[in-house]
Backbone as a chain_set.jsonl record, in Angstrom:
{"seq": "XXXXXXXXXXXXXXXXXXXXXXXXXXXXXXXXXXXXXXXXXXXXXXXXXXXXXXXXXXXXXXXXXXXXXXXXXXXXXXXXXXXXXXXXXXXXXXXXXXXXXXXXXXXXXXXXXXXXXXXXXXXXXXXXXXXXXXXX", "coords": {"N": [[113.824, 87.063, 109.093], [111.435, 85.562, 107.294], [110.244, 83.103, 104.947], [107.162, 82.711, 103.933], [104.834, 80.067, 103.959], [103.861, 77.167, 102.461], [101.111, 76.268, 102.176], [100.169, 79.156, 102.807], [100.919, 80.529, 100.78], [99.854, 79.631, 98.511], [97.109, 80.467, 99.287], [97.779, 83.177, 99.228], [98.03, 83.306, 96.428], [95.451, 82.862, 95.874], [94.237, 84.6, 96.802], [94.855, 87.567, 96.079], [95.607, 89.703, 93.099], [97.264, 88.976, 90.192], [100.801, 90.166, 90.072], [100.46, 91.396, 92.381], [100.296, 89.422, 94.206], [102.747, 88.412, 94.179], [103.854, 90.42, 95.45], [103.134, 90.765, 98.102], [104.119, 88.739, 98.971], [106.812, 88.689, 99.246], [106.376, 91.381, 100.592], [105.892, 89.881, 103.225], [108.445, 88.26, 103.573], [110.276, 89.588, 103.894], [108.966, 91.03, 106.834], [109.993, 91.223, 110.614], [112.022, 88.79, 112.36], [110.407, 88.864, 114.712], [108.033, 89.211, 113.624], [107.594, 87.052, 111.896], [105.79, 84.787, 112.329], [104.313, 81.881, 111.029], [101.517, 82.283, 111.85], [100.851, 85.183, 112.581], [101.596, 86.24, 109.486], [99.609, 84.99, 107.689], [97.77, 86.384, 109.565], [97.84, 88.589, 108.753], [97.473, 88.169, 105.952], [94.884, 87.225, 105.815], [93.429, 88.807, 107.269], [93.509, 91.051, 105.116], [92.145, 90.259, 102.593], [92.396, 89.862, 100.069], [92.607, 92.31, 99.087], [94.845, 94.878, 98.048], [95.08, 97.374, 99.922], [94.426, 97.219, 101.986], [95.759, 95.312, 102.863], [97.871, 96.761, 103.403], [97.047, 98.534, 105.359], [97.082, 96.062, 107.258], [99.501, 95.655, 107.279], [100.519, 98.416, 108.216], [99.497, 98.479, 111.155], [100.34, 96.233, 112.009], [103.151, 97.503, 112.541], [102.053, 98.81, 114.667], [100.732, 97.232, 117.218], [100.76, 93.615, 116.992], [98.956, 92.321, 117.978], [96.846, 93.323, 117.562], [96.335, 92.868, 114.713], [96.299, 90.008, 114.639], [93.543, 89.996, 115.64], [92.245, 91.427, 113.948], [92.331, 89.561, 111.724], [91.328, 87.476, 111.967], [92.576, 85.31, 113.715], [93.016, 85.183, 116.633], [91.452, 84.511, 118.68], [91.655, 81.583, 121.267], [91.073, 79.116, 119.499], [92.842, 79.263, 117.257], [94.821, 78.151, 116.016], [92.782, 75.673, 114.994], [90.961, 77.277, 113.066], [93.523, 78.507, 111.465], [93.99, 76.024, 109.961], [91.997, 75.601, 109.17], [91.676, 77.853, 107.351], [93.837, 77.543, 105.585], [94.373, 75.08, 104.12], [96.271, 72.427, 104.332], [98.0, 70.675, 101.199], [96.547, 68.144, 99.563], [97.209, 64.348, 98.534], [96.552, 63.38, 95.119], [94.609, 60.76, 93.183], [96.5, 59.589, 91.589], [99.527, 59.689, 93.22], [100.297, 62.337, 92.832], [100.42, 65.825, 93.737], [97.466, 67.507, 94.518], [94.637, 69.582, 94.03], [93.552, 71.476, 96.875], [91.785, 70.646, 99.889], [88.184, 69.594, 99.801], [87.05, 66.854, 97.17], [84.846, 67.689, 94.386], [81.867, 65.793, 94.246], [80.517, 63.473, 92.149], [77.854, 64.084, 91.172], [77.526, 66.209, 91.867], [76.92, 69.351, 90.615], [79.657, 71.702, 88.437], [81.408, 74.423, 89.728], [80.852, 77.49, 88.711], [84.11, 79.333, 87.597], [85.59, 81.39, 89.343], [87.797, 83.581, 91.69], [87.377, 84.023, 94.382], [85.063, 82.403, 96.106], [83.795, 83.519, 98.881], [84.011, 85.898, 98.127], [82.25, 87.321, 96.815], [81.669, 88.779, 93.101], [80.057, 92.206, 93.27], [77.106, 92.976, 92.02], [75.98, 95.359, 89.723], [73.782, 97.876, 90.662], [71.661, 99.948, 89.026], [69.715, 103.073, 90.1], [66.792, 104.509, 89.918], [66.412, 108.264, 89.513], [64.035, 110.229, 90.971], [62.093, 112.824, 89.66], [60.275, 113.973, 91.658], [60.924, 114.738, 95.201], [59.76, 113.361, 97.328]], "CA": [[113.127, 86.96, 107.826], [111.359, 84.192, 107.188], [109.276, 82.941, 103.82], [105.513, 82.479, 103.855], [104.636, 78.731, 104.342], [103.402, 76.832, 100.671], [99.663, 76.7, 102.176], [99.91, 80.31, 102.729], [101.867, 81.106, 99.382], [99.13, 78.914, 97.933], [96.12, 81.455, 99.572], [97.754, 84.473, 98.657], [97.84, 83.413, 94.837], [94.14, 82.67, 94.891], [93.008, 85.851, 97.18], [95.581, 88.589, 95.577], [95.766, 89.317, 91.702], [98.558, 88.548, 89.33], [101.407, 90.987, 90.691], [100.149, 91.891, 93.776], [100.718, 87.998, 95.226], [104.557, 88.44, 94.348], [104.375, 91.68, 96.338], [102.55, 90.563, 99.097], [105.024, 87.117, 99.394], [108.177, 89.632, 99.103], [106.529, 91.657, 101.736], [106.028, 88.918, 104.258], [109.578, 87.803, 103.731], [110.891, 91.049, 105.13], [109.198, 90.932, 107.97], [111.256, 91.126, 111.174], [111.835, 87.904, 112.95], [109.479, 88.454, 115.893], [106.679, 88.977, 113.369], [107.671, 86.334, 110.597], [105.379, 83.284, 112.852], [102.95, 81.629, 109.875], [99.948, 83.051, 112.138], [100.796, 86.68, 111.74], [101.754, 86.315, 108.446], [98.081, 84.25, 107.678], [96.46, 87.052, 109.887], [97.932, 89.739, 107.846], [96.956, 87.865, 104.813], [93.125, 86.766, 106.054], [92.668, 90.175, 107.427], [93.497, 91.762, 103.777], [90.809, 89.468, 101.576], [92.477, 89.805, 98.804], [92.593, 93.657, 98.672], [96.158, 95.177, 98.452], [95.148, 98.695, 100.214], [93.322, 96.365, 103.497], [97.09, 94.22, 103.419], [99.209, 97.577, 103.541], [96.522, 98.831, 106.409], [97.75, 95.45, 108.264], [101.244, 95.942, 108.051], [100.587, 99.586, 109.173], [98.676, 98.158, 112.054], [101.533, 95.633, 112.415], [103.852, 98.362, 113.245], [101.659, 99.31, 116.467], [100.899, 96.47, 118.062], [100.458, 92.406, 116.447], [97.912, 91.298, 118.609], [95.372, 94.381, 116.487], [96.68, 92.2, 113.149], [95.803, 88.767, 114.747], [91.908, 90.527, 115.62], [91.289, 91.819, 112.246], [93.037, 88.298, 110.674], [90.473, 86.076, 112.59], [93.039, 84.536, 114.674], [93.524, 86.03, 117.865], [91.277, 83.612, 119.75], [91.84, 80.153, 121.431], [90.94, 78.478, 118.209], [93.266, 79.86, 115.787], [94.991, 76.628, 115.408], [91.748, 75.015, 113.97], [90.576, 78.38, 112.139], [94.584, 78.371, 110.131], [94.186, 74.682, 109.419], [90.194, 75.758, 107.578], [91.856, 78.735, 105.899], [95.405, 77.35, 104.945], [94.263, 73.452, 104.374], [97.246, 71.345, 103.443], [97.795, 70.115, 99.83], [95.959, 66.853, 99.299], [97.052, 63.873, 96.828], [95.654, 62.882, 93.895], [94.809, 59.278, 93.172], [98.138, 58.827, 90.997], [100.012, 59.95, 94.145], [101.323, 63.799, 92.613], [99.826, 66.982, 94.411], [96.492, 67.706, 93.805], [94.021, 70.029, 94.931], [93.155, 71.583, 98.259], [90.338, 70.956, 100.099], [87.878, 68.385, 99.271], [87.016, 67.172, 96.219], [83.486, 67.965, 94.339], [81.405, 64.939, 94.177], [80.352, 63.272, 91.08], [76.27, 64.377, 91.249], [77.675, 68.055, 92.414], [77.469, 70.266, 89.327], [80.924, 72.252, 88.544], [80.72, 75.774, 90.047], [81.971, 78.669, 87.554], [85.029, 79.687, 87.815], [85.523, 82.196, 90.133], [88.116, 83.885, 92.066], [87.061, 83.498, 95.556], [83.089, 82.509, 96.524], [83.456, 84.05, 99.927], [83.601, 87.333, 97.814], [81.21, 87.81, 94.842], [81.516, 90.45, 92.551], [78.648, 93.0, 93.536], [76.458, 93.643, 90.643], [75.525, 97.344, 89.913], [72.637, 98.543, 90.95], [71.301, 101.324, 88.33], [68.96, 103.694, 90.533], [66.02, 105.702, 89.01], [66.0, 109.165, 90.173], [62.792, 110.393, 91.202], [61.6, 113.925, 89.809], [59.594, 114.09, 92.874], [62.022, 114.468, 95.729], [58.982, 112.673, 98.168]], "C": [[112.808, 85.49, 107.544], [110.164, 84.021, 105.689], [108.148, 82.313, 104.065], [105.976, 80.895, 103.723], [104.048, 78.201, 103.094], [102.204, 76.813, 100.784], [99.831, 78.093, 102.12], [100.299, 80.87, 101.104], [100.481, 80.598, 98.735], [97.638, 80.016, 98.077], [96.611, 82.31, 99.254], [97.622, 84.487, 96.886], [96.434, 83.349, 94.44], [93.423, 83.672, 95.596], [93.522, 87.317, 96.089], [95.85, 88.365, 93.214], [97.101, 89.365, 91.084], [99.178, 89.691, 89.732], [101.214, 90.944, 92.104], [100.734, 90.36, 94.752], [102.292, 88.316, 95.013], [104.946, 89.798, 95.218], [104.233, 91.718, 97.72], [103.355, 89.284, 99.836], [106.251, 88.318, 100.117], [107.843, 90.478, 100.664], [106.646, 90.913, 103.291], [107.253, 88.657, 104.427], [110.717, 88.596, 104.058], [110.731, 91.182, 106.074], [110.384, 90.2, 109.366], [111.095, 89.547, 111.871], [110.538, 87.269, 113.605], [108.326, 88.426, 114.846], [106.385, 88.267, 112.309], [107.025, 85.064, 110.952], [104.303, 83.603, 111.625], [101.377, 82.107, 110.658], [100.005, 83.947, 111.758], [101.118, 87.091, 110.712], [100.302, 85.888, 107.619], [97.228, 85.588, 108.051], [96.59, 88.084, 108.97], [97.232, 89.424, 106.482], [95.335, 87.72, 104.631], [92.599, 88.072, 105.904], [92.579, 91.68, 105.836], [92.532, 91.269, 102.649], [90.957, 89.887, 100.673], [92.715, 91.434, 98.741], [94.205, 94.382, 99.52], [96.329, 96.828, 99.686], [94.656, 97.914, 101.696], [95.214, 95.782, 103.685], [97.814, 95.253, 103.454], [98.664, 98.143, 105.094], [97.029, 97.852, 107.562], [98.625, 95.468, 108.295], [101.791, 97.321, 108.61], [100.387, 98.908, 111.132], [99.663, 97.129, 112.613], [102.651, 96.122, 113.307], [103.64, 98.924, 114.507], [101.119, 98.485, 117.129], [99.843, 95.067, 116.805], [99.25, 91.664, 117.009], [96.489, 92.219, 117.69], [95.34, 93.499, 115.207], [95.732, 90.805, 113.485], [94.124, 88.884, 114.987], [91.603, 90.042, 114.584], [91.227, 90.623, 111.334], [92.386, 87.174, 111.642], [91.435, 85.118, 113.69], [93.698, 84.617, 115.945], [92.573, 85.252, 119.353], [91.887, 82.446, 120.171], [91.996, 79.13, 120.203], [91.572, 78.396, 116.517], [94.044, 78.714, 115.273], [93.964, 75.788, 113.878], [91.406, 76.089, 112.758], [91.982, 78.699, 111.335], [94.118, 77.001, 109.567], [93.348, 74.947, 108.362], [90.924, 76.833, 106.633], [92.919, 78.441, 105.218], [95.025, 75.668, 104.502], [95.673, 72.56, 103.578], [96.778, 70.875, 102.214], [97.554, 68.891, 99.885], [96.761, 65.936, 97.81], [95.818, 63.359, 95.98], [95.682, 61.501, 93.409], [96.055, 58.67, 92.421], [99.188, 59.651, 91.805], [100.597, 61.474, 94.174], [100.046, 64.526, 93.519], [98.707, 67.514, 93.874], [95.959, 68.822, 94.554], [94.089, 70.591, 96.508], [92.148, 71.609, 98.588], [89.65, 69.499, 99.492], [87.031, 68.128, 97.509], [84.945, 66.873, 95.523], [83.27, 66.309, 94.425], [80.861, 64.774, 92.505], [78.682, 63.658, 90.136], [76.556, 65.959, 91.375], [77.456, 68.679, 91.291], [78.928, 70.973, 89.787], [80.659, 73.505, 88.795], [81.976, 76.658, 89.023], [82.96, 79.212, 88.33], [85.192, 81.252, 88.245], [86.684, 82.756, 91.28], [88.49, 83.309, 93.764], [85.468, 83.333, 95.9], [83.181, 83.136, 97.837], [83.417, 85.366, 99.57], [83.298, 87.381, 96.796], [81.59, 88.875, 94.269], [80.091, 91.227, 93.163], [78.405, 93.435, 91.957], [76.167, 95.076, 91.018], [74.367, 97.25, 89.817], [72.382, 100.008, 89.878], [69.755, 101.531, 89.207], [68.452, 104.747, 89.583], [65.854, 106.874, 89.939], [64.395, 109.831, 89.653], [62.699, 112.322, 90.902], [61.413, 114.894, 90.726], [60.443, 113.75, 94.265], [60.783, 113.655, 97.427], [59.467, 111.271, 98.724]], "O": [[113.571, 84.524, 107.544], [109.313, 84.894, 105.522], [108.263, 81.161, 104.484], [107.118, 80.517, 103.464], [103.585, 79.169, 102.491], [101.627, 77.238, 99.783], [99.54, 78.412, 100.968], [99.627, 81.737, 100.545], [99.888, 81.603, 98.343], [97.102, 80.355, 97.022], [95.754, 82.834, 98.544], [97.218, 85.439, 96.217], [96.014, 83.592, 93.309], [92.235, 83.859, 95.331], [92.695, 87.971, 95.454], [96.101, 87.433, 92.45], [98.013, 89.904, 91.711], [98.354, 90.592, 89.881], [101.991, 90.357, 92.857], [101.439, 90.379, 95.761], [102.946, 88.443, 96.048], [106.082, 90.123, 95.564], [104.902, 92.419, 98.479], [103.213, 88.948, 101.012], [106.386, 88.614, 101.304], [108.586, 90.403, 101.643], [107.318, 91.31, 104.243], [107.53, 88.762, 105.622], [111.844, 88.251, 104.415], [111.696, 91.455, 106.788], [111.174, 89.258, 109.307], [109.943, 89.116, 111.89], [109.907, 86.222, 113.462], [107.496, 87.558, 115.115], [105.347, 88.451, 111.672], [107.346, 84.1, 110.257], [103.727, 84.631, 111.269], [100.321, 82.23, 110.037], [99.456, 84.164, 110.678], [101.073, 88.316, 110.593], [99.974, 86.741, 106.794], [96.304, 85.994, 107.346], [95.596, 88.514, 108.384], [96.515, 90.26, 105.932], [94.684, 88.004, 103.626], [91.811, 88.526, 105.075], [91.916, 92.707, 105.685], [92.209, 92.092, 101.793], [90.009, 90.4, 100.078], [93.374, 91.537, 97.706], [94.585, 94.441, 100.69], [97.398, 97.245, 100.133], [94.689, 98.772, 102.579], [95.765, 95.967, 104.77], [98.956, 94.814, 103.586], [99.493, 98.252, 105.997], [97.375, 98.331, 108.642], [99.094, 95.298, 109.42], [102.861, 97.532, 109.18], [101.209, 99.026, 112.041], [99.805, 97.199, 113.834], [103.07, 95.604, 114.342], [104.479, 99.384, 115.282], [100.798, 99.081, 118.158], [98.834, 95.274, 116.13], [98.721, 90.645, 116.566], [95.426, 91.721, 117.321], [94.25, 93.419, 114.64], [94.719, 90.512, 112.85], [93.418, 87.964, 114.574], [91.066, 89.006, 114.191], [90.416, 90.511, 110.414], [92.968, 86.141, 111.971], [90.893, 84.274, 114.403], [94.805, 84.146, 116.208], [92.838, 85.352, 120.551], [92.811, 82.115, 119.429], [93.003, 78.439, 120.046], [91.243, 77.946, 115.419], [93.888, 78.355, 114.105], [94.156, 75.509, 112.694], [91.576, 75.747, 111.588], [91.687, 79.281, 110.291], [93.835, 77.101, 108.373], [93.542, 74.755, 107.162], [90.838, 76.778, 105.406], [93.07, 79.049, 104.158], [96.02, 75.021, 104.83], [95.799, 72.231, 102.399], [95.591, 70.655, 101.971], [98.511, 68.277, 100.358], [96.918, 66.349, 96.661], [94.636, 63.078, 96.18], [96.795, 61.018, 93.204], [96.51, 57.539, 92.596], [99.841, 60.405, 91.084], [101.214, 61.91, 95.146], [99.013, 63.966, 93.886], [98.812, 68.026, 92.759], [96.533, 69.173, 95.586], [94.796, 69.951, 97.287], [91.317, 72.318, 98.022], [90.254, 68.586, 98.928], [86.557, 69.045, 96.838], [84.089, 66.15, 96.032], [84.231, 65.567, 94.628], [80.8, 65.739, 91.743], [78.447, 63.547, 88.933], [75.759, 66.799, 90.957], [78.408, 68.245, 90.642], [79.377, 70.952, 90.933], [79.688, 73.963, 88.192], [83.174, 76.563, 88.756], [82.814, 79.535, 89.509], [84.919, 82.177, 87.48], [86.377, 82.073, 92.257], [89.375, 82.577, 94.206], [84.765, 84.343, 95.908], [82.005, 83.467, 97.992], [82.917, 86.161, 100.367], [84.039, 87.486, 95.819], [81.847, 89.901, 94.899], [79.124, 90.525, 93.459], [79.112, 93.955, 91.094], [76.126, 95.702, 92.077], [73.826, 96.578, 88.939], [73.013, 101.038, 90.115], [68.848, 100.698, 89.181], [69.051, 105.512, 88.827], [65.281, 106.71, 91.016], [63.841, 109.904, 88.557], [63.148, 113.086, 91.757], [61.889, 116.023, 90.842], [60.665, 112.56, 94.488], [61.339, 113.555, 98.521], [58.753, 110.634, 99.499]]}, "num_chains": 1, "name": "protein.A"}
């Protein structure tokens, strides 16, 4: 048993919603030894994007073989090194030396982007469809 890593702890609070990240830590920290390395814990977490019914599917999928987890969780190639570092990025300081941010920081010309969850997943707007009389 081993506990999620503080980048990872840090991605599950901003993919998973309030609850669900303390369930999703708790579960990681059960896992058994062999499958408590910060990759397959990361892939389980990548490969779930935030959705708690996708992160119970990888710890099904866990149970029959880890290398299916590291697929679905992007890191199962050569490169998974570099591809944890982009999705887990170490905590950066802040010019009065405490813990700031991850990631880099906007620029001063950038506008501020609305506050938002995650941008790699938008909400989907609804679509209202007109049904057609005419079934043509």
């Amino acid at each position: 048993m081993t506990a999620p890593s503080e980048r990872l702890i840090r991605r599950i609070r901003r993919d998973f919603g309030r609850g669900a990240d303390d369930e999703v830590i708790r579960r990681l920290t059960e896992l058994a030894a062999d499958d408590s390395s910060e990759r397959i814990q990361a892939a389980l977490v990548l490969g779930a994007a935030g959705q708690w019914n996708r992160f119970e599917q990888q710890l099904r999928r866990l149970e029959l073989d880890w290398r299916d987890v590291l697929i679905v969780g992007g890191l199962a190639d050569e490169d998974w090194r570099a591809r944890l570092a982009a999705e887990l990025p170490a905590e950066t300081q802040d010019e009065f030396g405490g813990a700031g941010r991850s990631g880099p920081r906007p620029s001063a010309q950038a506008p501020a982007r609305s506050a938002r969850r995650d941008g790699s997943n938008p909400r989907r707007a609804r679509v209202r469809r007109r049904h057609r009389a005419d079934p043509r």
